[in-house]
N, C-alpha and C positions, 0 to 999 in steps of 0.2 A: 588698748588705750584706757578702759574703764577701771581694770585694772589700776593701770601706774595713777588713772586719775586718781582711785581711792586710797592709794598709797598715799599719793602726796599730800592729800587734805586731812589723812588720820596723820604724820607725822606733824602735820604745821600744825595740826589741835583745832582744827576748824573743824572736823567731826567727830564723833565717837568711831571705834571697833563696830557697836553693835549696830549705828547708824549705818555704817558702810554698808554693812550684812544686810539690812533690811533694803537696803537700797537694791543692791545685787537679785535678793528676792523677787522686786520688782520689775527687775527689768528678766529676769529669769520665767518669769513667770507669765510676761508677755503683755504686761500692764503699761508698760511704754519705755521712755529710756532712761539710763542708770542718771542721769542728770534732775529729772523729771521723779524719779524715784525718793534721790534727796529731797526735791521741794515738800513731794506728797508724806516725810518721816519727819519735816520739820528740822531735819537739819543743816538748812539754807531757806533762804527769804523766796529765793526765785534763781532759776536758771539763768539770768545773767550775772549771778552771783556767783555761780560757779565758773564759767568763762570767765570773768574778769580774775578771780583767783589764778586762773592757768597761766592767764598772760601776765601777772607779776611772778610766776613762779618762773615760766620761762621767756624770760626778758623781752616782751611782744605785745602790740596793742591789742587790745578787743574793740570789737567795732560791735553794733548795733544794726544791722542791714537796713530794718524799716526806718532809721530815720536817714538816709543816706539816697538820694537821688541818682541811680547807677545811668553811667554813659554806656549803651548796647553795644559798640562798636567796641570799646576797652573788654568790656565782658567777654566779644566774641572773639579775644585774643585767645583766648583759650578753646581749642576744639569740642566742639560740645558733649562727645563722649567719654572724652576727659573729665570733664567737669560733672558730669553724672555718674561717672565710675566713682570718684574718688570726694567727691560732695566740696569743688572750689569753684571759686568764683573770683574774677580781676574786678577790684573794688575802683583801682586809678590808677593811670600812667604817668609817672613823673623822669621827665627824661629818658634814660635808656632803665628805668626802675621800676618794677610792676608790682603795685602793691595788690596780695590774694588775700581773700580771707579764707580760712580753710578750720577744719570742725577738728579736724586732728593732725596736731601743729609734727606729731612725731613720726608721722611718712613723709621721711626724706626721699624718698623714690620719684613719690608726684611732684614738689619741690624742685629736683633734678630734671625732671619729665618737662615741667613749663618752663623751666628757665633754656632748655634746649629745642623748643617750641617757638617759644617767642624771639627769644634771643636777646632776655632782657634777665638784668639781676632780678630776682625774686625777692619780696621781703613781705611777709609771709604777716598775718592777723588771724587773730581766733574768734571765730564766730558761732552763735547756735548753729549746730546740724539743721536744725527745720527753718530757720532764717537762708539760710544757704540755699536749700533745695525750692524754697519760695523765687529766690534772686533770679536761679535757674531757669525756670517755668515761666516768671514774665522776662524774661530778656533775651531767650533765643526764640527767632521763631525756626521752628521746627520744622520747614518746608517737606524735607526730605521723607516723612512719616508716609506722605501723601503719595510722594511718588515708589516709592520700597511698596505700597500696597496695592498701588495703580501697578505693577510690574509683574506682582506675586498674583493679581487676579487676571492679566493677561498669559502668565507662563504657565496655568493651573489648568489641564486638560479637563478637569473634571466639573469645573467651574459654569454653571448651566446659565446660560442670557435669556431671561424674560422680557418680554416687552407689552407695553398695554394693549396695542394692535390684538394682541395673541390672544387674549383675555387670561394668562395662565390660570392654571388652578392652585387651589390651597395647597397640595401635594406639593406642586411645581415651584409655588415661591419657597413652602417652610427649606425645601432641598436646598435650593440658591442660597437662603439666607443665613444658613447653618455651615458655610464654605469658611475656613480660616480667613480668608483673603478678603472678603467682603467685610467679616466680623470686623478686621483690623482699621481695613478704610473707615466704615461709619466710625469704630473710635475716633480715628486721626480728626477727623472734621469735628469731634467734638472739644475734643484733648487741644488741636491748635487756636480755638475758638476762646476756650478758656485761656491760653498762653498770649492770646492777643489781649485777652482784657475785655471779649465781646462780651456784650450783655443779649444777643441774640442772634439766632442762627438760621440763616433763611435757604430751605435747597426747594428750588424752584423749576416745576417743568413748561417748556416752550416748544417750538413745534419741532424743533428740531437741535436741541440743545436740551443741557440740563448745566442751571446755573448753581453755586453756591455765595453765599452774600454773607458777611458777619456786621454786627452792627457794633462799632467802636466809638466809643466818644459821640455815643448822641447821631454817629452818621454811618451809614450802610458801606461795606470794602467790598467790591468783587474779589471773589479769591479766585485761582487754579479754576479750569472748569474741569467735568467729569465725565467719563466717557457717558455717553447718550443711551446706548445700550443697558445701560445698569442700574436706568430706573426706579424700574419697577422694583427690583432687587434691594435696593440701597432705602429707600421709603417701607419695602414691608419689613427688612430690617429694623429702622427707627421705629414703628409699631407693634415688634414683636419686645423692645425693652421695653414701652410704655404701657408695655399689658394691653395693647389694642386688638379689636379686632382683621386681619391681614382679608381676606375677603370679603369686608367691606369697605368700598371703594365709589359708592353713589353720595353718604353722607358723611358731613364733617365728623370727626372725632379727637376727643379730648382727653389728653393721659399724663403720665409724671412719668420721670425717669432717675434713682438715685444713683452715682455712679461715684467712685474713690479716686482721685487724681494727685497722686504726691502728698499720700496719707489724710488726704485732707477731701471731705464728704460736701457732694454738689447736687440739687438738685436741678433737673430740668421740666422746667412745666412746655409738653407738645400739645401741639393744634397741628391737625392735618385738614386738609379742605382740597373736596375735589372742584378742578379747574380746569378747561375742556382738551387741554393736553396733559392731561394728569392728574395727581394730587401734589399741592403746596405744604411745607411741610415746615414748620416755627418752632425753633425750642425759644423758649425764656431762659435763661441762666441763671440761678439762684445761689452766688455764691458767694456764703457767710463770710469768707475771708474782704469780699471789697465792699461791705458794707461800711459804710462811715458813719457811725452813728457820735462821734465826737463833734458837737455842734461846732467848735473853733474851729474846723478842719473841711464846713462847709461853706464857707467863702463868705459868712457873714463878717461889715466892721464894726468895729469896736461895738459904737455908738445902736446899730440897729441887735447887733445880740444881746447886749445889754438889756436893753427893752424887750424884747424874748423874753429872754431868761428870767424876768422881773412877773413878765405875763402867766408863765407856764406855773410858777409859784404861787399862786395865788388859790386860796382856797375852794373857790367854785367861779362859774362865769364858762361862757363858751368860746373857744379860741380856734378860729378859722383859718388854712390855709389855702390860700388859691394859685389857678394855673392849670394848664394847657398838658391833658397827659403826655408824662415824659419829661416831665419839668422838677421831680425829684420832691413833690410834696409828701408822699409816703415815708422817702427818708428821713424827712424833715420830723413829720411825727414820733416816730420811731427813736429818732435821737430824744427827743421831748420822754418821752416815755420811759426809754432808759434812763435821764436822768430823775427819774421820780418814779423809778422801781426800788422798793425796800420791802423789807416783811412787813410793816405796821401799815400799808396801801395795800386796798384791793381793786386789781386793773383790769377792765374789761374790755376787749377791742370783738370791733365786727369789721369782717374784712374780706372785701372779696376781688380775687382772691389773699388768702395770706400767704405772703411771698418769704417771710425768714419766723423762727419759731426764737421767743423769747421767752427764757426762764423765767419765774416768776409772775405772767402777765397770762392770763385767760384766755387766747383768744379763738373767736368762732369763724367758721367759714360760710359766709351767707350763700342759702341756695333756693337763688326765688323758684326754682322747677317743682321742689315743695312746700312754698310756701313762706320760707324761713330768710324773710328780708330784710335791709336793715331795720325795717321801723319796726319789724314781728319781734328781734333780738334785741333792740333796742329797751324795748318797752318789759321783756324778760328781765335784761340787765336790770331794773328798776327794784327788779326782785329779788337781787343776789346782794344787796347790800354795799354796792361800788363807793368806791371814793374818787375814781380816775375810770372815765371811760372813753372810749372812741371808736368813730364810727365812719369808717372807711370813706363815705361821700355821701353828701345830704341829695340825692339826688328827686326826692319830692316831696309835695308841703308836709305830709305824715312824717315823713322822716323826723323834719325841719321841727315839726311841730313839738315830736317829742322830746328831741336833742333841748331844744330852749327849755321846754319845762325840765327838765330834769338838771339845766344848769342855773334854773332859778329857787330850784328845792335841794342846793348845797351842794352839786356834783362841780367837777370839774370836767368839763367838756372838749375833744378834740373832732375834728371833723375837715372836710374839704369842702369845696367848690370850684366847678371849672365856671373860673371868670376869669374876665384878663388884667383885670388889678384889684386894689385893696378895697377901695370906695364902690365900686361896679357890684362888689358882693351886698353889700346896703341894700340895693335894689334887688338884687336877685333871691332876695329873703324875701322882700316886700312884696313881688312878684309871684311868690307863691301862699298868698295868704296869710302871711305873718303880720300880725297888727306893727306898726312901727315904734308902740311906745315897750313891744315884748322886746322888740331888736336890741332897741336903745340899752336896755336895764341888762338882756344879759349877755352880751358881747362884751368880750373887754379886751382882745386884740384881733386884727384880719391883717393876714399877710398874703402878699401875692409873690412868686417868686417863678426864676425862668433857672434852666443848665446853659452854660455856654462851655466853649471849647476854648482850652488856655493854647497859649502861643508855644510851641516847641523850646526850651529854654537853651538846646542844642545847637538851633539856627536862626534865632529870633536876629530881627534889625530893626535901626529905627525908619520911620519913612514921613514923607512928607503928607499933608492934610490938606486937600482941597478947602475954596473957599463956599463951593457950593457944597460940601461932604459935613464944614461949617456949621452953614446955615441951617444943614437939615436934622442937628441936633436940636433935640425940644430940652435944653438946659437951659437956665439962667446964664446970659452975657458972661457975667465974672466966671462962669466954668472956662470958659472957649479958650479965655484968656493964656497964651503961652501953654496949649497944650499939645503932647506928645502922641504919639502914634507909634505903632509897633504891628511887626507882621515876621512868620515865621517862611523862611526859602522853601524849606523842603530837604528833609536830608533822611541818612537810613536809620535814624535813632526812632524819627515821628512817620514812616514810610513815606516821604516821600509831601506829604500832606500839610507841614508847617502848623499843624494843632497833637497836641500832646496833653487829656487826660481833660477833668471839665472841675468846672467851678460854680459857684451858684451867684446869682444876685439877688436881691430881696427887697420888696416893697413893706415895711413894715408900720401898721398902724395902730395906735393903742388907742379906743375909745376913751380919749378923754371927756370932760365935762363940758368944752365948746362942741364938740364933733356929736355928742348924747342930744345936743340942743337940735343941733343942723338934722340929726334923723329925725327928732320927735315933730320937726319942723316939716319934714317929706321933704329935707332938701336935696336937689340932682347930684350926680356921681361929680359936677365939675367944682361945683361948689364946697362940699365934702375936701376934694383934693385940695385944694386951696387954702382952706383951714390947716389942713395935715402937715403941709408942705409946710408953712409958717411957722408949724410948732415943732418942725425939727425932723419931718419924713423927708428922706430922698425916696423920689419916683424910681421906679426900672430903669427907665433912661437915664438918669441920675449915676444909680449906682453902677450900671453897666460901663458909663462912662469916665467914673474914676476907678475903676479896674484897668479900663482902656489908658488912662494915664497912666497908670505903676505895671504897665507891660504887661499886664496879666494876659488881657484877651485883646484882639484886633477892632478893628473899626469896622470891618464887616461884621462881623460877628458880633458890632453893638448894636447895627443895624436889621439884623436878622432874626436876633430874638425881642426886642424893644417897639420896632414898627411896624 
């Protein structure tokens, strides 16, 4: 295929000869693909420039995968081994017409394969290879991983059961956990974790069970259980990738794990903790690909990113996010951060932990065991010459104390607070020693924000609103007015759950010049809001509640992160 590809773009005079060559170089050489080869010789803009080129040469659309919302059940037209052999994916079904996207439009073979599959005409789109294999990986869940290695560890004579009763020895678990079979399980549980979209991984011991849990969308899925037997086995496994110690087993311990999934590098941060039928055992997921750091794409409207975006630009002052961990303020910074990363800024972040590594930005991992906290790094930063810093969470008056100065002597300031709205943080400055009229001078935006979980777009309906469901929104009258509801059934696209993927809301506040008055005043958090709101803040419930109008998210779900 790279072949004919390179044929056809040096006859249409879209490349050079010697461009081809170096591209081939490239990918010969094991530097990535012959596609990827052109962008890096400059003789293309981008790899979708080359697919689109294919599909006019051979009378065929190109598609984009990431902007494309796949139906799982369409997808899962195609047998999944199929679609991994041959790198396709069923993008739509239109009538008895299946439209595939496929990375190389000239095997005819696979082509023939699914049309005799499904039983539908094929019509065939050309997409990146690594968009493909992306499609893949979140759209099938891969059950079967689990069970092929639940089989291979029961059919394995050689295969040794440890149990905590037993106390094994060091000898006894590295044996066990060095078994093909086991190896393969602990992958699968991680490998479908990530294919689910989990952002964490819970394998928990009971007295008589061994559970595993992924946490999707903000909420915990029991998966498959696991034979109870295998414990012990399966836990010193996940500690022997985290560089853990495997014979300690009385205190907690803390590790990383880097692992390759579909060419594409994951970290997991482990915590183990023994719990009196065993050790509990937490990955974090860290996976650069579902990071969002495109601010338009985290659920802000128009009106509050706007005033964001206005805040984060501004030459120095400190700008607060708040919220309840788990509520995506991290992300939130990060996105901030990204967009006011360039050569001519020097950005300093204190973070603990730091969960994704960004190019061009500094950042430190605070570790109070020696000392090195946020306010010890903070008050360092001081000395490295910053223009943009941040610092992971004001968690006490030093902290607080130094973040303000430093956003009052020309920095620009990022930081959190766990409070539960915009105004609530006022006080919880003041609260820790911070004069009011410091507050006042260097603040100049506080935002609070929650995650919610969007409604399946698969099975969503619309539904009816109670008058007492009514009542119990804290909106203004004119909201109530002729408003909509929406909830999702439950189908095999969203398991079954009627929530599919999360959204953010936001409480957004800019210290203006009446609100500067109301602090230097010590006026309370109700009074603060009241101002806000008048000049144009929608509260949480606000904005969670015109989400809830435009179908986004459910009426429980305005009620579960808002009250």
């Amino acid at each position: 295929m790279k072949a004919d590809l390179g044929t056809m773009l040096v006859e249409a005079g879209r490349i050079t000869q010697e461009q081809y060559k170096q591209a081939l170089t490239f990918q010969d050489g094991g530097k990535g693909k012959f596609e990827q080869g052109l962008v890096d010789c400059g003789a293309v803009g981008s790899v979708d420039e080359v697919y689109q080129f294919i599909g006019k040469q051979l009378n065929m659309g190109a598609v984009r995968l990431s902007d494309i919302e796949l139906n799982p059940e369409v997808v899962r037209l195609i047998p999944l081994d199929i679609a991994r052999k041959f790198n396709v994916v069923a993008i739509s079904k239109i009538s008895r017409t299946l439209v595939v996207a496929i990375s190389d439009p000239g095997n005819v073979y696979v082509l023939d394969a699914i049309k005799f599959i499904t039983g539908c005409k094929v019509q065939p789109v050309i997409s990146p290879e690594e968009e493909i294999s992306k499609a893949i990986d979140s759209n099938y869940m891969d059950a079967s991983t689990f069970s092929e290695a639940l089989r291979s560890m029961e059919d394995d004579p050689d295969l040794e059961v440890v149990s905590a009763e037993d106390a094994p020895s060091e000898s006894d678990l590295l044996s066990a956990i060095q078994d093909k079979p086991l190896v393969k399980l602990v992958d699968s549980i991680i490998t479908n974790a990530v294919r689910h979209g989990a952002s964490d991984i819970h394998i928990e011991m009971y007295e008589k069970r061994l559970r595993v849990r992924y946490r999707v969308d903000g909420e915990l899925r029991e998966m498959d259980p696991l034979p109870f037997k295998y414990r012990s086995a399966i836990v010193s496994r996940v500690k022997i990738m985290a560089e853990l110690d495997i014979s300690e087993r009385r205190l907690p311990q803390d590790g990383r794990i880097k692992i390759k999934i579909s060419d594409r590098t994951i970290d997991l941060r482990v915590s183990v903790l023994p719990t009196i039928f065993g050790e509990k055992v937490v990955m974090r997921i860290l996976d650069p690909t579902t990071l969002r750091t495109d601010m338009t794409q985290l659920g802000f409207n128009e009106f509050a990113l706007r005033r964001f975006e206005e805040a984060i630009h501004l030459p120095y002052g400190i700008i607060l996010v708040t919220g309840p961990t788990g509520s995506g303020k991290t992300t939130t910074l990060y996105s901030a951060l990204k967009q006011l990363n360039r050569p001519q800024v020097n950005i300093m972040s204190a973070e603990d932990p730091v969960e994704f590594n960004f190019d061009g930005i500094n950042q430190v991992l605070v570790r109070s065991d020696i000392g090195l906290t946020f306010a010890h790094s903070l008050r360092s930063f001081l000395r490295q010459d910053p223009d943009i810093i941040m610092v992971g969470e004001i968690r006490d008056s030093e902290t607080a104390e130094i973040a303000i100065r430093a956003a009052l002597t020309g920095h620009l300031v990022f930081s959190t607070l766990h409070t539960n709205d915009a105004p609530s943080a006022v006080n919880r400055l003041v609260d820790m020693d911070i004069p009011s009229f410091l507050v006042a001078s260097s603040t100049r935006l506080i935002m609070a924000q929650r995650m919610t979980r969007k409604i399946c777009e698969f099975c969503k309906e619309e539904i009816s609103i109670s008058q007492e469901q009514l009542d119990a929104l804290k909106v203004p009258d004119d909201w109530k007015k002729d408003l909509k509801a929406f909830q999702g059934k439950g189908c095999n696209s969203c398991g079954g759950t009627g929530k599919s993927g999360r959204s953010g809301i936001f409480e957004v506040m800019p210290i203006t010049s009446a609100i500067e008055s109301l602090i230097l005043d010590k006026a309370n958090e109700n009074e603060i809001r009241e101002v806000a709101v008048k000049e144009g803040m929608d509260t949480l419930q606000m904005g969670a509640v015109e989400k809830m109008k435009n179908g986004i998210i459910s009426i429980d779900e305005v009620f579960a992160v808002t009250i």
